[in-house]
KOLTI-738380 format. One record per residue (C-alpha): residue number from 1; residue in three letters; x, y, z. Coordinates in steps of 0.001 Angstrom, whole numbers. Layout:
BEGIN
<site><n>NUM</n><res>ALA</res><u>X</u><v>Y</v><w>Z</w></site>
...
***
This chain:
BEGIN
<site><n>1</n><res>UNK</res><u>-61459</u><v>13920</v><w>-14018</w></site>
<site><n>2</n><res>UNK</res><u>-59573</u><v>13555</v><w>-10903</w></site>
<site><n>3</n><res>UNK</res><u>-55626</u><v>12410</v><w>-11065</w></site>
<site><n>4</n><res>UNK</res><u>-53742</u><v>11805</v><w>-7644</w></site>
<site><n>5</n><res>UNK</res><u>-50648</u><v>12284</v><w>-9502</w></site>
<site><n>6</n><res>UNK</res><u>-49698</u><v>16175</v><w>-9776</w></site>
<site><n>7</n><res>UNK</res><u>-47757</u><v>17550</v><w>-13284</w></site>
<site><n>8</n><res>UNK</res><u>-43957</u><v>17998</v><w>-12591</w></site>
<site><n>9</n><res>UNK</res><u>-43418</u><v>21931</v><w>-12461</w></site>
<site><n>10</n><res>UNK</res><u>-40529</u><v>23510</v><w>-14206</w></site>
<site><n>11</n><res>UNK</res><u>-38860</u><v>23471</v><w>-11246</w></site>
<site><n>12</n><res>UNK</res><u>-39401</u><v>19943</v><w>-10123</w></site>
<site><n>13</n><res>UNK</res><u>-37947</u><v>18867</v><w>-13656</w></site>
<site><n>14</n><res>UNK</res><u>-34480</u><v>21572</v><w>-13502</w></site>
<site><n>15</n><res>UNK</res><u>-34194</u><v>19410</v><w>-9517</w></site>
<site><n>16</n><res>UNK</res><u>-34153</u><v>15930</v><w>-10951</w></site>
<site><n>17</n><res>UNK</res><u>-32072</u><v>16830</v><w>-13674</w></site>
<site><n>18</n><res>UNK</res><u>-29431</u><v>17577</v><w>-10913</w></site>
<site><n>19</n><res>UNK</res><u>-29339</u><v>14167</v><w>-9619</w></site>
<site><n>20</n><res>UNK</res><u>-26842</u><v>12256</v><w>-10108</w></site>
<site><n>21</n><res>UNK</res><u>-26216</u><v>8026</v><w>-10120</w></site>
<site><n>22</n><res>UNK</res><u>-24030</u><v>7650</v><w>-7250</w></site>
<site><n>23</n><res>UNK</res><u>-20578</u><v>6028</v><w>-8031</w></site>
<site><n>24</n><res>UNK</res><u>-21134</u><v>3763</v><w>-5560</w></site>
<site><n>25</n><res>UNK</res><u>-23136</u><v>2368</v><w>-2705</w></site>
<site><n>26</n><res>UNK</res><u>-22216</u><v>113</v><w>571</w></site>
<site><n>27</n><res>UNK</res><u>-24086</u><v>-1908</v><w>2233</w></site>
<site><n>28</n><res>UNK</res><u>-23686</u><v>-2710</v><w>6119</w></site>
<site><n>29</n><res>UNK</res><u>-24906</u><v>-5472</v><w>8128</w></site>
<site><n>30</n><res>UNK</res><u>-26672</u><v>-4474</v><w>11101</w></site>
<site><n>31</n><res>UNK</res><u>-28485</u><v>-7685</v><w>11940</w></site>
<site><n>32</n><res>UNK</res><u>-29026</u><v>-7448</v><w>15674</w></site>
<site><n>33</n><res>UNK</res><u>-29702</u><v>-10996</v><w>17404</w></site>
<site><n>34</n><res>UNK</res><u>-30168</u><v>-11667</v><w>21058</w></site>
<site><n>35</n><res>UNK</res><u>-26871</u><v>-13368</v><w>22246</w></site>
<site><n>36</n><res>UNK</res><u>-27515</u><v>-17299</v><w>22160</w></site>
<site><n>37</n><res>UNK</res><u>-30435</u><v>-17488</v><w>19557</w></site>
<site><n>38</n><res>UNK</res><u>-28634</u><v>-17976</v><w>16251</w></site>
<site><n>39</n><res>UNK</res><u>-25260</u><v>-20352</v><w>16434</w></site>
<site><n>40</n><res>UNK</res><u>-23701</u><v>-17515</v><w>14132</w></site>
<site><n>41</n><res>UNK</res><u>-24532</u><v>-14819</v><w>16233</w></site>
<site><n>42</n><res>UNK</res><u>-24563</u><v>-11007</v><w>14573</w></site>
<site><n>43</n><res>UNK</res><u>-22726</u><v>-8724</v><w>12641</w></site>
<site><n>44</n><res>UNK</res><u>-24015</u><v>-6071</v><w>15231</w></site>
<site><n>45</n><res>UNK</res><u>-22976</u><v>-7897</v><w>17962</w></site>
<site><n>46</n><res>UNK</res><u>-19379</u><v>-7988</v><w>16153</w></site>
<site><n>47</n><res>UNK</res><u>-19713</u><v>-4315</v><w>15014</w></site>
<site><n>48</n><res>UNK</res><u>-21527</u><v>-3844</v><w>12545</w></site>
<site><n>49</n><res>UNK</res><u>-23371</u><v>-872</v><w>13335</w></site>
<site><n>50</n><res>UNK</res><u>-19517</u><v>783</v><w>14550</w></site>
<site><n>51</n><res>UNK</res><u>-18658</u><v>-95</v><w>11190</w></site>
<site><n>52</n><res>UNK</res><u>-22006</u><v>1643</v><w>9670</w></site>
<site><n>53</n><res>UNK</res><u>-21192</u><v>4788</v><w>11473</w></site>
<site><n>54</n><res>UNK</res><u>-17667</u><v>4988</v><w>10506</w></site>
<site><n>55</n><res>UNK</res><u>-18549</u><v>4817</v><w>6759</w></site>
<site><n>56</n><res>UNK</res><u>-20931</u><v>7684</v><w>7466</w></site>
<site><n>57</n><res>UNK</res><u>-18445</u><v>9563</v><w>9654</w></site>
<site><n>58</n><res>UNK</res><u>-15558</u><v>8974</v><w>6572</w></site>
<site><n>59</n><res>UNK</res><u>-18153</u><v>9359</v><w>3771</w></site>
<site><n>60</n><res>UNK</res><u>-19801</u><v>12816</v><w>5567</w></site>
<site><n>61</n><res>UNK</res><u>-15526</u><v>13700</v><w>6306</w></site>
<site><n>62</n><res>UNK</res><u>-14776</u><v>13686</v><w>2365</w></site>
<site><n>63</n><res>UNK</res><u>-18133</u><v>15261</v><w>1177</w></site>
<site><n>64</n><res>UNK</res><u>-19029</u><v>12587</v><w>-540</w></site>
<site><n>65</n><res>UNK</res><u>-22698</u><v>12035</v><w>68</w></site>
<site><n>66</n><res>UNK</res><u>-23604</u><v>13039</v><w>-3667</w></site>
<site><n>67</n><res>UNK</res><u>-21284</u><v>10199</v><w>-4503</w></site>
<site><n>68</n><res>UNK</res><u>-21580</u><v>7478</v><w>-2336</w></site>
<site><n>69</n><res>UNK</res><u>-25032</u><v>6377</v><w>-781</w></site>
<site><n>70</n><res>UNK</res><u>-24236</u><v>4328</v><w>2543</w></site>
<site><n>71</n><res>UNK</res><u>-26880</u><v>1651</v><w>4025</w></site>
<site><n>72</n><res>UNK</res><u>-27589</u><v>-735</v><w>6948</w></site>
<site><n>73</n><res>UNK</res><u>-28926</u><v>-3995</v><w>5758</w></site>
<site><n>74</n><res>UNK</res><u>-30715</u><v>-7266</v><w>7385</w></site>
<site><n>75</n><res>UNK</res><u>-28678</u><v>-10380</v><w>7004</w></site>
<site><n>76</n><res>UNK</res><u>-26018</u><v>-10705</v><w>4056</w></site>
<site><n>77</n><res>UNK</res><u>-25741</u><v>-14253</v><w>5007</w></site>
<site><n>78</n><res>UNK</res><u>-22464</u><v>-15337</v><w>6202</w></site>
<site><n>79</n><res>UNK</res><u>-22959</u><v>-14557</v><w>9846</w></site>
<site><n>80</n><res>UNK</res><u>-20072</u><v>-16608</v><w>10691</w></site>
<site><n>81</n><res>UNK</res><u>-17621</u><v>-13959</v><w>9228</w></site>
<site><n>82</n><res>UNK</res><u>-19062</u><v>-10859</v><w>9900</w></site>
<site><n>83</n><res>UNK</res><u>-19391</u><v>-8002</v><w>9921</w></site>
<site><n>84</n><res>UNK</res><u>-19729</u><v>-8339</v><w>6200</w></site>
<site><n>85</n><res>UNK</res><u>-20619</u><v>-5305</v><w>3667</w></site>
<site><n>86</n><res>UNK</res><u>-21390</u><v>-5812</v><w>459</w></site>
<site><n>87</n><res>UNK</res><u>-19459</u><v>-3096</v><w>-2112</w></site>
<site><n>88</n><res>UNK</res><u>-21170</u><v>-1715</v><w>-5601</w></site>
<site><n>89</n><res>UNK</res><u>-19578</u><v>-1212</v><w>-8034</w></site>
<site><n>90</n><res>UNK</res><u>-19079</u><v>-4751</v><w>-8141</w></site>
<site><n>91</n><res>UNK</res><u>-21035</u><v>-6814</v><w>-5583</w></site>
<site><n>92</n><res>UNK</res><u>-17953</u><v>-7184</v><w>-3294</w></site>
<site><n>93</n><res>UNK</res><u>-19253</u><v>-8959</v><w>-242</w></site>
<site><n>94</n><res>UNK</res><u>-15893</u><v>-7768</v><w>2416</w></site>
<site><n>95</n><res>UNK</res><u>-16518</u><v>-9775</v><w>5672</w></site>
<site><n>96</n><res>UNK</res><u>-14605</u><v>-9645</v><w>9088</w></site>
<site><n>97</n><res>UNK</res><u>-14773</u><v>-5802</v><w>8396</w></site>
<site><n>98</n><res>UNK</res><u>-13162</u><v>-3936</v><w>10772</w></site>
<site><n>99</n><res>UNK</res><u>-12963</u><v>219</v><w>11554</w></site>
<site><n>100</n><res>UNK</res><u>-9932</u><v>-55</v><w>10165</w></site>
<site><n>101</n><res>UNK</res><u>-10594</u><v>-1244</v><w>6867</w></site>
<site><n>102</n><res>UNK</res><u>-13181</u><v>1504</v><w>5936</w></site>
<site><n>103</n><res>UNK</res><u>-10837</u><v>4141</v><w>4466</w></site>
<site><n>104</n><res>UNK</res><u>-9220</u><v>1199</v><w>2785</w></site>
<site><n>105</n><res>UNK</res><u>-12367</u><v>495</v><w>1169</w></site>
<site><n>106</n><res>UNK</res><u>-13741</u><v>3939</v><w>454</w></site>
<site><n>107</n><res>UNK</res><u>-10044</u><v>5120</v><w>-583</w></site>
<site><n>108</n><res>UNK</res><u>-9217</u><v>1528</v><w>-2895</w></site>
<site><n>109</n><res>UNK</res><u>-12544</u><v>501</v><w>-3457</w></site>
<site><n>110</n><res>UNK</res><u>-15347</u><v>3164</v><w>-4313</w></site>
<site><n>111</n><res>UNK</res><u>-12481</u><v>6037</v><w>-5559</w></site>
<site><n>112</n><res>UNK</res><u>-9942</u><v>4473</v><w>-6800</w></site>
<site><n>113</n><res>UNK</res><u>-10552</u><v>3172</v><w>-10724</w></site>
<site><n>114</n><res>UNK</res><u>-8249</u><v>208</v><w>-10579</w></site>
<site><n>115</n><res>UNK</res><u>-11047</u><v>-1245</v><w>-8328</w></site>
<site><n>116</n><res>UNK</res><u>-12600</u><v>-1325</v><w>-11376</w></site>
<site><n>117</n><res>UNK</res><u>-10558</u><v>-2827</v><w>-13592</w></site>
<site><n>118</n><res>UNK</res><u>-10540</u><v>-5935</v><w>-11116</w></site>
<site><n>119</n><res>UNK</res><u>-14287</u><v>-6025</v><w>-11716</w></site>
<site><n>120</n><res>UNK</res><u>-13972</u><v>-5876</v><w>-15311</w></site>
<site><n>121</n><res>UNK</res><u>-11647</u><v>-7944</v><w>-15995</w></site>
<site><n>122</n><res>UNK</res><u>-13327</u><v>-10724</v><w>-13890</w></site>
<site><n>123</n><res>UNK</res><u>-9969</u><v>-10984</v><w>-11719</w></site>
<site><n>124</n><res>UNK</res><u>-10758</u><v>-12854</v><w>-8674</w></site>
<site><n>125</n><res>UNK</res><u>-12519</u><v>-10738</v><w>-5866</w></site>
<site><n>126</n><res>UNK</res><u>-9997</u><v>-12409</v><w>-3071</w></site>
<site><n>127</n><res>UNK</res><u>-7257</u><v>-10517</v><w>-5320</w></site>
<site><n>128</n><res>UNK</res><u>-9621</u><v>-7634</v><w>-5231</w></site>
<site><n>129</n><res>UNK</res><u>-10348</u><v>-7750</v><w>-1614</w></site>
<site><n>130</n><res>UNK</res><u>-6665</u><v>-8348</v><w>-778</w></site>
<site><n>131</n><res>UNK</res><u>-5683</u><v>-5612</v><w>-3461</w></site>
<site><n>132</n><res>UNK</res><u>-8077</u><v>-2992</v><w>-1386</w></site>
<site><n>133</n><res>UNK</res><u>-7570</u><v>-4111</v><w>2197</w></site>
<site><n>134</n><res>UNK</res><u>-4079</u><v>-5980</v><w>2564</w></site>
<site><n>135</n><res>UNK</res><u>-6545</u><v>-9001</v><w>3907</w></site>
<site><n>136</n><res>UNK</res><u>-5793</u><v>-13013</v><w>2201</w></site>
<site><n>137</n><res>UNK</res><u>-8259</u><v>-14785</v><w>1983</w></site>
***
């Protein structure tokens, strides 16, 4: 009989025994719209993809790429307020991100396990997001 699928060697098994579950992963609006054609406008356009390479500059800085998996994303819906990211763990959406705030939110947010503890404890997420970026809601 003929399979398309191929047996896992030995080897292939040790390799995804090495993977890991990230501790966390960020997700970065880089909706790109032609100035004019959407009354919000774009996180790129306010941005968005600055703020998607600075995650990747900090994140590739501290070694962390084992740990913390870093994406661009279509819309995350408030356009109004962007450049918004959206933060597991947690679901965080952060908008009005700025270069700035990226440390704060790899440093308070995906390292630091107080973060967590706002999650669990179903604290409010402005408290969070003020908590990790100085920023009131």
């Amino acid at each position: 009989m003929f399979s398309f699928f191929k047996s896992k060697s030995d080897s292939d098994k040790e390799e995804s025994k090495k993977l890991s579950k990230p501790k966390g992963h960020v997700f970065v609006c880089t909706t790109e719209r032609e100035e004019g054609t959407h009354p919000c406008g774009s996180c790129a356009g306010r941005g968005g993809i600055d703020i998607l390479n600075e995650f990747i500059f900090e994140i590739n800085e501290r070694n962390l790429f084992d740990e913390i998996v870093i994406s661009g994303m279509d819309c995350a819906g408030p356009c109004s307020l962007g450049p918004n990211i959206l933060v597991y763990p947690g679901g965080v959406m952060y908008s009005q991100v700025q270069k700035s705030d990226v440390k704060k939110i790899i440093e308070n947010h995906l390292l630091d396990s107080n973060a967590e503890k706002y999650i669990q404890n179903d604290k409010s997420i402005s408290e969070l997001i003020y908590w990790v970026t100085g920023k009131k809601l």
